[in-house]
C-alpha positions as CSV (number, residue, x, y, z in Angstrom):
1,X,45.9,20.2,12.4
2,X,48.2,17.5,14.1
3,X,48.7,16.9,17.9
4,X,52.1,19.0,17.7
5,X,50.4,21.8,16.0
6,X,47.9,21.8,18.2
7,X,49.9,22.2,21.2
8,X,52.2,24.9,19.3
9,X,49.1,26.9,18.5
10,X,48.0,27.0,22.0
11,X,51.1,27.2,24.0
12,X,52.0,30.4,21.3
13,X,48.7,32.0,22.1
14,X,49.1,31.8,25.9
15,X,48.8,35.6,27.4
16,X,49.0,36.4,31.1
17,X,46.0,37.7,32.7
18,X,44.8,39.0,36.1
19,X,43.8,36.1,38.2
20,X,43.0,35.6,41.9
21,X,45.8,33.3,41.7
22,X,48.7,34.5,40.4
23,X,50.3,31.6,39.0
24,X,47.7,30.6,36.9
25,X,47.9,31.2,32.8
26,X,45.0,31.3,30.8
27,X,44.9,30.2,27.6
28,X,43.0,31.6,24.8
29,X,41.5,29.7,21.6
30,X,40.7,31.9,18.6
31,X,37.3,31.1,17.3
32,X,39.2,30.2,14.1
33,X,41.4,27.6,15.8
34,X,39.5,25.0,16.2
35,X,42.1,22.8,17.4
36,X,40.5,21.2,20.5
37,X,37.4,20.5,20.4
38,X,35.3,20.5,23.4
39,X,37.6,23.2,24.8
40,X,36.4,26.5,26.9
41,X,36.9,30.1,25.6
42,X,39.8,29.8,28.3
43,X,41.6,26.7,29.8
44,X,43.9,27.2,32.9
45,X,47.3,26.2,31.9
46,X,49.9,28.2,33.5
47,X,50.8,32.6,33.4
48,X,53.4,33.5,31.1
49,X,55.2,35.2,33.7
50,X,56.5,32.3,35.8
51,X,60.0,31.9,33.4
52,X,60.9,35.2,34.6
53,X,59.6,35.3,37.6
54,X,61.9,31.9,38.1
55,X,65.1,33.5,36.8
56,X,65.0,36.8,38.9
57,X,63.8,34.6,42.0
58,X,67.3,32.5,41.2
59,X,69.8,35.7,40.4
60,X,68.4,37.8,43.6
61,X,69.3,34.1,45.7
62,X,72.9,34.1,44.0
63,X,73.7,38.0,44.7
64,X,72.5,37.5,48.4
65,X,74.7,34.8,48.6
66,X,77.5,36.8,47.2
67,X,76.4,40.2,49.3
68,X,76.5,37.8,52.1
69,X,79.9,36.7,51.4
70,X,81.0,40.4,50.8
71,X,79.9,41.3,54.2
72,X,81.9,38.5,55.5
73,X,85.6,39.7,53.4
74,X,85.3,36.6,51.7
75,X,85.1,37.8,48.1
76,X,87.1,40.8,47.5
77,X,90.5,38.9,48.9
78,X,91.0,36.8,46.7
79,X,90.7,37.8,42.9
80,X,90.5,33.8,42.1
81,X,87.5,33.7,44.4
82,X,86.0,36.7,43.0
83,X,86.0,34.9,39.4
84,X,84.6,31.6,40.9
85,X,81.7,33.7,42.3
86,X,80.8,35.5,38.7
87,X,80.7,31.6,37.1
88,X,78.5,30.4,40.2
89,X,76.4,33.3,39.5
90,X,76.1,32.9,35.7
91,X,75.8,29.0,36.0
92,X,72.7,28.9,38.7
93,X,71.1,31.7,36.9
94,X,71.6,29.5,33.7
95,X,70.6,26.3,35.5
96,X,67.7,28.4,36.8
97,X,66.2,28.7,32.9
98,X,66.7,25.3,31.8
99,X,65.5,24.0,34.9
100,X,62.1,26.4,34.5
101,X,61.8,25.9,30.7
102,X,61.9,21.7,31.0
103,X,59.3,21.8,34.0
104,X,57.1,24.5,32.4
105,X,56.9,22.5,29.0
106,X,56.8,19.4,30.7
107,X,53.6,20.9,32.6
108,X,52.2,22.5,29.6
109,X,52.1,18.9,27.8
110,X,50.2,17.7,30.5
111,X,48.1,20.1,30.5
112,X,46.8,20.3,27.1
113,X,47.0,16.3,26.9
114,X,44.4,17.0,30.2
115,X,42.4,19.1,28.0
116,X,42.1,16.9,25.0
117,X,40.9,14.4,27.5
118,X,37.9,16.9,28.6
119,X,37.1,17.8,25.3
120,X,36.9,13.6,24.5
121,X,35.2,13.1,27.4
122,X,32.7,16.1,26.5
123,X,32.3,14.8,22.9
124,X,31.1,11.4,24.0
125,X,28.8,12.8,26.7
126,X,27.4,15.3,23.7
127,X,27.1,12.5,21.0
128,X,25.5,10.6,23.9
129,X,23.1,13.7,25.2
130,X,22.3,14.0,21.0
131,X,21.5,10.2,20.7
132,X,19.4,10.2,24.0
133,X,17.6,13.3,22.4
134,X,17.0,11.3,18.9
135,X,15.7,8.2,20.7
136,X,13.3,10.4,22.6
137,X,12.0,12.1,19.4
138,X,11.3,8.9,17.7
139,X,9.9,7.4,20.5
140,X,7.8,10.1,20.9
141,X,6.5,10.6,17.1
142,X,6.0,7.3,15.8
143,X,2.3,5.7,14.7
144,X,2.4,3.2,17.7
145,X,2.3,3.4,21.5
146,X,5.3,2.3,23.6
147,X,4.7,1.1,27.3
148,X,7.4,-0.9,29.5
149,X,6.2,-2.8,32.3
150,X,8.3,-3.4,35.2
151,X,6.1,-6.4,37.4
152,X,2.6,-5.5,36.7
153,X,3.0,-1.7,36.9
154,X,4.0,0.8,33.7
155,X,7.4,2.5,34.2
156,X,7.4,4.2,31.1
157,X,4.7,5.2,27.7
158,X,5.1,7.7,24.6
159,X,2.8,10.2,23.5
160,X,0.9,8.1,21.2
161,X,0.1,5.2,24.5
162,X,-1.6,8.4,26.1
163,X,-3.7,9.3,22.8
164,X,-4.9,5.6,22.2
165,X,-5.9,5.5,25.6
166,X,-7.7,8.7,25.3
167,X,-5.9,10.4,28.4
168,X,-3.4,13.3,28.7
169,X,-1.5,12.9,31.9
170,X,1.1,9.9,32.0
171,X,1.2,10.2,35.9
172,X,-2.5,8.4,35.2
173,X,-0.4,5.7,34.1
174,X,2.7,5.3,35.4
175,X,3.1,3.6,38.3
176,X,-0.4,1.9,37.9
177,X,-1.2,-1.3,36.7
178,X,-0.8,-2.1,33.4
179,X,-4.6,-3.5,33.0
180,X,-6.3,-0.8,34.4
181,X,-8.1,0.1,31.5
182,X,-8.0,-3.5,30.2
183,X,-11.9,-5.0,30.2
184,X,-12.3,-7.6,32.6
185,X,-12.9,-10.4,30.6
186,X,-9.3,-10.0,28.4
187,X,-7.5,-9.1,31.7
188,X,-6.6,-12.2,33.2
189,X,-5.3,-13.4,29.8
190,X,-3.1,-10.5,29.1
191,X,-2.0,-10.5,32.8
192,X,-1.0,-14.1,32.2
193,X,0.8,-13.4,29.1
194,X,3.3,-10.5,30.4
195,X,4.1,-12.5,33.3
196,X,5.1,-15.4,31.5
197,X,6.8,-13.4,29.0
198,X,8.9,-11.6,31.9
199,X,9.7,-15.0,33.5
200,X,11.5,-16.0,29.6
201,X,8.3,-18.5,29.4
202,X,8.0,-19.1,25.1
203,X,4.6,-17.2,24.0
204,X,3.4,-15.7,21.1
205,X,4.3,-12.3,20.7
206,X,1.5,-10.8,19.1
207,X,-1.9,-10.7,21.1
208,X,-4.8,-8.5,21.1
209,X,-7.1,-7.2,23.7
210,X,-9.9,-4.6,24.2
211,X,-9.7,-1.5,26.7
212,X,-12.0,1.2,27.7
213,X,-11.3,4.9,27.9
214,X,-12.2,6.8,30.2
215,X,-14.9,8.4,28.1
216,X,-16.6,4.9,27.6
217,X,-15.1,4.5,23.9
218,X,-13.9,0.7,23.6
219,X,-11.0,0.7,21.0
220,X,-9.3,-2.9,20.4
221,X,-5.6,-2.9,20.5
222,X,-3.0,-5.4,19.3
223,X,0.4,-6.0,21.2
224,X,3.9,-7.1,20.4
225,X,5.4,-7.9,23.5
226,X,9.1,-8.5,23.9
227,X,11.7,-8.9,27.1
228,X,14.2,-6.4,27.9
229,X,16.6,-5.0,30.2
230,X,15.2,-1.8,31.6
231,X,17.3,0.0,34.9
232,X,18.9,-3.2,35.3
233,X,16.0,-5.4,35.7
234,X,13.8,-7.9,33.7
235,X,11.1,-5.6,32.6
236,X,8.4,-6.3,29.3
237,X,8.3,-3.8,26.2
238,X,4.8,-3.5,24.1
239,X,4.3,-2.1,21.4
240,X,0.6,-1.2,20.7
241,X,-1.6,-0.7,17.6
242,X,-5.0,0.5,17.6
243,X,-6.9,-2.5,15.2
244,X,-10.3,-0.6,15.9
245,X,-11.1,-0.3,12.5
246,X,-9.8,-2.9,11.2
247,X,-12.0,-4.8,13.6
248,X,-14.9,-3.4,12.5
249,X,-13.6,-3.7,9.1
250,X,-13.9,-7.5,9.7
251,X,-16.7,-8.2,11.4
252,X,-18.5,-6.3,8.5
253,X,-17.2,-8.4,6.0
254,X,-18.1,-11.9,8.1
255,X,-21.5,-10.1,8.1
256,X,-21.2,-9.8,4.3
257,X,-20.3,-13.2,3.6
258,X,-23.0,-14.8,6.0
259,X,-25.7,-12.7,4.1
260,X,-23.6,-13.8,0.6
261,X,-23.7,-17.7,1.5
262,X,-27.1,-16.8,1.9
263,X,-27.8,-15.2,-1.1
264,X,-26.0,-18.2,-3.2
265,X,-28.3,-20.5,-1.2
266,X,-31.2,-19.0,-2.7
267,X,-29.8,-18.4,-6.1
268,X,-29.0,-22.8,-5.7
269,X,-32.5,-23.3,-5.3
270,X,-34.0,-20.8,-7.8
271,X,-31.6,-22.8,-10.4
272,X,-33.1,-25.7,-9.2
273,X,-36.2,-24.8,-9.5
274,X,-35.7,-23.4,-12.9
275,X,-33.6,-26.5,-14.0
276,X,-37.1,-27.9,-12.9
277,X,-39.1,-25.4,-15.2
278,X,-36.9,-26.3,-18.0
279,X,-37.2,-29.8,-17.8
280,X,-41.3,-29.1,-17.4
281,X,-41.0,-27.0,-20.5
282,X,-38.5,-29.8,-22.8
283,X,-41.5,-32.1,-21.6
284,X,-44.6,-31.3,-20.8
285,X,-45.1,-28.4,-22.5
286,X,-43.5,-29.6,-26.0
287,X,-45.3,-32.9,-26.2
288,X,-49.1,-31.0,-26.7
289,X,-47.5,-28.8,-29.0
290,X,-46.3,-31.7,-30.8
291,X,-49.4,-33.3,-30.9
292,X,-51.3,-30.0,-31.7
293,X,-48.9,-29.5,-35.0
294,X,-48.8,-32.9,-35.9
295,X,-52.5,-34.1,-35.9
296,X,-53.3,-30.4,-37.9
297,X,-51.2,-31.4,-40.2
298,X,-52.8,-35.2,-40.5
299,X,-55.6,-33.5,-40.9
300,X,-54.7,-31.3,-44.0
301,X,-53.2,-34.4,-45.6
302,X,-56.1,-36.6,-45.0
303,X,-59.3,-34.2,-45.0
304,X,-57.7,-31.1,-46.8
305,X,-59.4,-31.5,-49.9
306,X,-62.7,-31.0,-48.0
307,X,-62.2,-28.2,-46.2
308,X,-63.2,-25.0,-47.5
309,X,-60.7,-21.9,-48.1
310,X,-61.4,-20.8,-44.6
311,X,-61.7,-23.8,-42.6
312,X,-58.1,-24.4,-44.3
313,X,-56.9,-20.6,-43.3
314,X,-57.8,-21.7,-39.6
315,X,-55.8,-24.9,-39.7
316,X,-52.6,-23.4,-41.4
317,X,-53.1,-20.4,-38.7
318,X,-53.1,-23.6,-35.5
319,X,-50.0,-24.7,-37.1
320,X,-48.3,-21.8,-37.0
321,X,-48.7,-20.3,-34.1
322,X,-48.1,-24.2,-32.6
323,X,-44.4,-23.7,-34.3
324,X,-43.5,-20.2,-33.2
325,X,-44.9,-21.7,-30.0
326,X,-41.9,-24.0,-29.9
327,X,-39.5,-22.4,-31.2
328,X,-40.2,-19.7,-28.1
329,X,-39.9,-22.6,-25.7
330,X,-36.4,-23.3,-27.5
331,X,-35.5,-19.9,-27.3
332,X,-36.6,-19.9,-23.2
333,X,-34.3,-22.8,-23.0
334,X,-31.2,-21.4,-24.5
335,X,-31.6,-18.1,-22.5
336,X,-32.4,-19.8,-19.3
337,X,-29.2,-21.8,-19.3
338,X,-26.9,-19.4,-20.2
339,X,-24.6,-18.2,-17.5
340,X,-25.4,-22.0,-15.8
341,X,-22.8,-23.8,-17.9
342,X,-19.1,-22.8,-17.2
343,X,-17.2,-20.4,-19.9
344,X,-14.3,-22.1,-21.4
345,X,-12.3,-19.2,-22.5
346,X,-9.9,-19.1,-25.4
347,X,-8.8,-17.0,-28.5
348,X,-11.1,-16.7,-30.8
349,X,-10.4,-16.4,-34.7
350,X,-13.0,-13.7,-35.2
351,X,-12.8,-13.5,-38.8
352,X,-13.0,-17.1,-39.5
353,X,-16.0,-16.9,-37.5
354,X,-17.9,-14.6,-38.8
355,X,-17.2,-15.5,-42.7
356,X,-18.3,-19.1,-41.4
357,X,-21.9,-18.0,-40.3
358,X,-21.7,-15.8,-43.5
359,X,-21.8,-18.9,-45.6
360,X,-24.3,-20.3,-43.5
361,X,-26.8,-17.6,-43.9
362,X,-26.0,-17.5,-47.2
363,X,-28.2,-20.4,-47.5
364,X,-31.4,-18.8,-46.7
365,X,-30.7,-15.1,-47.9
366,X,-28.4,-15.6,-50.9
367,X,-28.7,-12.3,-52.5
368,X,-27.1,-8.7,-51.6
369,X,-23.5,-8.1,-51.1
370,X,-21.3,-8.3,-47.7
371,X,-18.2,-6.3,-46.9
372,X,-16.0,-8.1,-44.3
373,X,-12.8,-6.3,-43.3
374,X,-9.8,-7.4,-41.2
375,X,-11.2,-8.6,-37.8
376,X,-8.9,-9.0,-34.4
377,X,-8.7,-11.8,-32.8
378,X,-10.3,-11.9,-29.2
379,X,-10.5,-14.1,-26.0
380,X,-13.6,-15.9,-25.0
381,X,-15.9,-19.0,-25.2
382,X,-16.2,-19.7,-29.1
383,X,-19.1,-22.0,-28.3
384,X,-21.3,-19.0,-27.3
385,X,-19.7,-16.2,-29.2
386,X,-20.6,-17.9,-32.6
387,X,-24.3,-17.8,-30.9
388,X,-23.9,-13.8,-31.0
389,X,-22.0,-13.6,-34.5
390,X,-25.1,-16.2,-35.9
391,X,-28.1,-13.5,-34.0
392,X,-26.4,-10.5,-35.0
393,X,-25.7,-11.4,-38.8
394,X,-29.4,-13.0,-38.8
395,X,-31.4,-9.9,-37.8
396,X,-29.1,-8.1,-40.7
397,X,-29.3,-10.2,-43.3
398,X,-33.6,-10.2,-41.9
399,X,-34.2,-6.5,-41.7
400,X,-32.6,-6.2,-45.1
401,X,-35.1,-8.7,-46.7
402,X,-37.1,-5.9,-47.9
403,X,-34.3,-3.9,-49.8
404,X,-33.5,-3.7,-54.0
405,X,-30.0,-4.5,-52.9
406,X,-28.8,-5.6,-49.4
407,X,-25.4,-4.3,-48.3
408,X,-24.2,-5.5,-45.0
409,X,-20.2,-4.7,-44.0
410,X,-18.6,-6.1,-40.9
411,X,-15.7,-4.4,-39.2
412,X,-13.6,-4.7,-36.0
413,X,-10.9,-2.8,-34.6
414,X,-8.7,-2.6,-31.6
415,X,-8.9,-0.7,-28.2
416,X,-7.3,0.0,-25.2
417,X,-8.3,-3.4,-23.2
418,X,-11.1,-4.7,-25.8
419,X,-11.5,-5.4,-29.4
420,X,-14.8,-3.5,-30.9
421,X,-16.8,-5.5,-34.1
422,X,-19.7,-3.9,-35.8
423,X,-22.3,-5.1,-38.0
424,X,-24.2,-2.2,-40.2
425,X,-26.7,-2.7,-42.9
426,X,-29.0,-0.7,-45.0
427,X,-32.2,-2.3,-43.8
428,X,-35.6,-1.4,-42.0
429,X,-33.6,0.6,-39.3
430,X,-35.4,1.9,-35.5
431,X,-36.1,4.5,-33.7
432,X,-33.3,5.8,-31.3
433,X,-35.8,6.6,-28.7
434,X,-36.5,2.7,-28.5
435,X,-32.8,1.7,-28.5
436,X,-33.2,0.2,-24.6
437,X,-35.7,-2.1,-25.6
438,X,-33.5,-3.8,-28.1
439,X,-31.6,-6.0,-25.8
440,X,-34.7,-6.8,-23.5
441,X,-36.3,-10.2,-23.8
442,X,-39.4,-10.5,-26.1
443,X,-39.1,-7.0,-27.1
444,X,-39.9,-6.3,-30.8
445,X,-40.1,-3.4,-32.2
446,X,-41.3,-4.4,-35.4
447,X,-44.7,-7.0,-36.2
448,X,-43.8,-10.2,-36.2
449,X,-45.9,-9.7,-39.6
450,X,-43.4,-7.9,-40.9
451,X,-40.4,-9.9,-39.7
452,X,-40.7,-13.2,-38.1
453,X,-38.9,-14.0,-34.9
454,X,-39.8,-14.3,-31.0
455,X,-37.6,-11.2,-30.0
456,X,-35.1,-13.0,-27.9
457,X,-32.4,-13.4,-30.1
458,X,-30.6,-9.5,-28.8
459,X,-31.2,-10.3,-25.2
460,X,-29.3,-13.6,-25.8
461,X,-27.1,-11.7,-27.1
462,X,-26.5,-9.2,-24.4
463,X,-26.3,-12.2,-21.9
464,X,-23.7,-13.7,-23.3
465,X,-21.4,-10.3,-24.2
466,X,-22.3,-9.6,-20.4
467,X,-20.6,-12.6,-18.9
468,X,-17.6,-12.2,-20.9
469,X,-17.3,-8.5,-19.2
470,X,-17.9,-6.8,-23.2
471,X,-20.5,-4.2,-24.0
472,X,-22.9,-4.1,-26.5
473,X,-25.0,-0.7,-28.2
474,X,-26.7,-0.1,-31.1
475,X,-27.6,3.1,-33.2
476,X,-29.8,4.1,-36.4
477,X,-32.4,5.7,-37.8
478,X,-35.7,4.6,-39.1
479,X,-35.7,2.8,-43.1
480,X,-31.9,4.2,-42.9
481,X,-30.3,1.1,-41.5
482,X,-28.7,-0.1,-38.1
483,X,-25.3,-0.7,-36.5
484,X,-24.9,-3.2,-34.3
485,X,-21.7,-3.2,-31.8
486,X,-20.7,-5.6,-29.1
487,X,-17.1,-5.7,-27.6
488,X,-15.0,-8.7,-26.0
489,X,-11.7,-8.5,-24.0
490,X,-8.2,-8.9,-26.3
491,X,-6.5,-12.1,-25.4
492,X,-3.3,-10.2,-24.1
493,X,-5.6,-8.3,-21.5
494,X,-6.2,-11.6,-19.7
């Protein structure tokens, strides 16, 4: 609804009413008006009844005049006169109406022009009363405490200032000092820092501090201080956040790294001292073993044909065992310096890899038939890997030495961050209730009679799938065959 519409609809819903002053109108808005906002149920204006009231006031002056001119034979002789009195009385009583009519709507515009600066008035001061009460409520709700300081005293904190200060009364606060629960040894500091920042002096605006509750409880708080305005004078707003945890959460972790510098100090000098044993074990250890396996067999060359049957058993037996001897040592070597030397990680051709050690085994085991399907490719040091793909295929191609017809198949296949590759053969098989001691170092669970080897190859194995983050399991069943499974990351994963 326009301004003229406005005024129309309230001027033509004006009704007199009984008043303690009689000239005053009150004007009524129908709840479905609307027009004014901010406007009363009723506005005073001005009572219908003054037009009226104005005209009859006018005619009863004009017929006094003329009663008074009657009484004084003035009218009656002279008929021209008597005419000149009816047009005075018509035209005053006329004049009378305009006259009213003009001031009263003249009035009436001011009026309601007065009243639409009320209701303007009273919109601001309820748009300003609503964003006074919406700055309180998120003052009041959020996560971090709100204090101003005026000087060194508080002037004003939220709800959440009381709660990380463990109180419930803000007069306990306001008014007092701002360090009061401050500990003495950060109280200068701070102190120092909100004057300075109150005098415009550049600081940082973040700081932290301690305080004590009243209950004892010291909590660490950290503060963003700025300069503001507050009741027209230079006054300092913090915001406060109670680090307490996250404190604690820190000082346990510079704990944990003290005791983990410590830890890698220790592991640096128990590789030093096994980069010690090793080079003890290269040396010393090899060199009698050397001398034991060479000069036995000098001696079967030279004095063979002398010995007897069983002086030559116990000869062949010293050289033996003075071989198995170093190929353990070379075994204890190759375990002990894996996960010493960096990983150089790459993708890996799987399949090429393990057809490659296929042909190389082929060498020694050249009968029985193996099955190689499509492998996936996968991410890792090849150097190493092709350690796991040579043990894995040896102990199958080994534990099938015994079979009419050896039948070893190789697969691999995808999953959801790793690629899976399994080697299964129809050999001497194990017990499942012995499937933890595979990967353990010198466990065997077979004579070394029956099948040679120093039972480290699996737990090489298992080192090495271990620092590449794979897995490796086993399964079978005893003279029905094995499956061995190790898994490796895909190249996309990292």
């Amino acid at each position: 609804m326009d301004e003229k519409n406005k005024k129309n609809s309230y001027t033509s819903r004006a009704s007199a009413e009984t008043s303690r002053d009689d000239s005053a109108l009150f004007l009524h808005k129908s709840p479905a008006d609307g027009a004014i906002d901010g406007l009363e149920e009723r506005q005073v204006i001005m009572k219908s009844n003054v037009i009226p009231q104005l005209v009859v006031i006018g005619f009863v002056v004009v017929i006094a005049m003329m009663f008074y001119e009657f009484i004084n034979e003035r009218i009656f002789s002279n008929a021209v006169l008597w005419g000149s009195h009816i047009g005075a009385v018509l035209c005053s009583t006329l004049t009378v109406i305009i006259t009213a009519y003009v001031i009263l709507n003249r009035y009436q515009t001011l009026l309601i022009k007065n009243a639409q600066d009320i209701a303007e008035r009273r919109r601001v001061e309820g748009a300003l009363r609503e964003s006074e009460e919406l700055y309180r409520a998120v003052v009041e709700s959020v996560a971090d405490g709100i204090a101003i300081t005026r000087g060194t005293d508080r002037v004003f904190v939220n709800r959440t200032f009381l709660e990380i200060h463990g109180i419930n009364d803000p007069s306990k606060v306001l008014g007092q000092p701002f360090d009061r629960f401050i500990l003495p040894e950060d109280r200068e500091a701070v102190r120092e820092r909100i004057l300075a920042r109150q005098r415009g002096d550049m600081i940082d605006p973040i700081s932290e501090y301690r305080i004590q509750r009243p209950d004892g409880n010291i909590r660490s708080l950290q503060a963003s201080i700025a300069l503001i305005n507050y009741n027209g004078r230079p006054s300092t707003l913090a915001v406060l956040r109670d680090v307490t945890e996250i404190k604690e959460a820190e000082t346990e972790i510079i704990r944990l790294n003290k005791e983990l510098e410590q830890h890698i100090r220790n592991l640096e000098m128990s590789n030093h001292d096994l980069e010690t044993f090793n080079s003890t074990v290269s040396h010393d250890l090899r060199t009698p073993l050397i001398a034991i396996d060479g000069f036995s067999r000098r001696m079967a060359e030279r004095y063979g044909h002398t010995f007897d049957q069983k002086c030559a058993d116990y000869l062949g037996i010293v050289r033996k065992n003075a071989q198995r001897m170093g190929r353990l040592i070379d075994d204890l070597l190759a375990y002990s310096r894996l996960g010493r030397q960096g990983l150089h990680h790459e993708t890996i051709r799987m399949e090429k890899l393990f057809k490659v050690a296929i042909d190389d085994l082929r060498s020694v085991y050249p009968e029985g038939e193996v099955v190689i399907s499509r492998l996936p490719d996968s991410f890792g040091d090849e150097r190493v890997i092709r350690q796991v793909v040579m043990n894995m295929l040896g102990n199958a191609f080994k534990f099938t030495k015994h079979r009419d017809k050896r039948i070893i198949e190789v697969k691999g296949w995808e999953e959801e961050s790793e690629n899976v590759y399994s080697i299964k053969d129809n050999g001497a098989g194990f017990d499942m209730a012995h499937k933890d001691k595979l990967f353990e170092i010198f466990s065997r669970l077979h004579s070394e009679d029956e099948f040679e080897g120093t039972g480290i190859g699996l737990a090489i194995v298992k080192r090495i799938v271990d620092l590449h983050g794979g897995r490796v399991w086993a399964e079978g069943k005893p003279d029905a065959g094995a499956t061995f499974c190790f898994s490796l990351p895909k190249a996309s994963v990292l």
